[in-house]
N, C-alpha and C positions, 0 to 999 in steps of 0.2 A: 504493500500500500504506500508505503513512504518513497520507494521507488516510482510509482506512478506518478506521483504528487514534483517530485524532481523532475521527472521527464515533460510534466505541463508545465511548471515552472521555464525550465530552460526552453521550451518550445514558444512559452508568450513572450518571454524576452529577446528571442531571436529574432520574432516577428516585430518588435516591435524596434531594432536596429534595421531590420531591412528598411523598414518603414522610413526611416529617418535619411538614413541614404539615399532610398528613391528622392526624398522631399528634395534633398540638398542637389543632387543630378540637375531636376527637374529649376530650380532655383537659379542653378549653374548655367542652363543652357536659355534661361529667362535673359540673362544679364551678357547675352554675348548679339550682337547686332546681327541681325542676316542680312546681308548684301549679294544682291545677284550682281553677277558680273557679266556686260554683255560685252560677247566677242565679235566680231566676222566672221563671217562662215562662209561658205559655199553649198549652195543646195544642188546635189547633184536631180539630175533631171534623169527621171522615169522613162526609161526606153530607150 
C-alpha cells in the first residue's frame, strides 16, 4: 500500500514538471519574433 501511495506521488509530481516545461517552451517561443523572409524565386513552368 505505501508503495502504491509513492508511485502516485512520484507520478503527480512528474506530471506536474512536465507541465511546467511545456509552459516555459511554449512562453519561449511567444517571445521570439516570426519573420518570413521573402526570396526570388523562379517558378518553373509546367510542361
Amino acid at each position: 500500500m505505501k508503495a502504491k501511495k509513492y508511485v502516485l506521488a512520484i507520478a503527480i509530481f512528474g506530471g506536474m514538471l512536465f507541465t511546467a516545461q511545456a509552459t516555459n517552451i511554449i512562453d519561449l517561443d511567444g517571445q521570439q519574433t516570426t519573420k518570413i523572409e521573402k526570396r526570388p524565386g523562379k517558378i518553373p513552368s509546367a510542361g
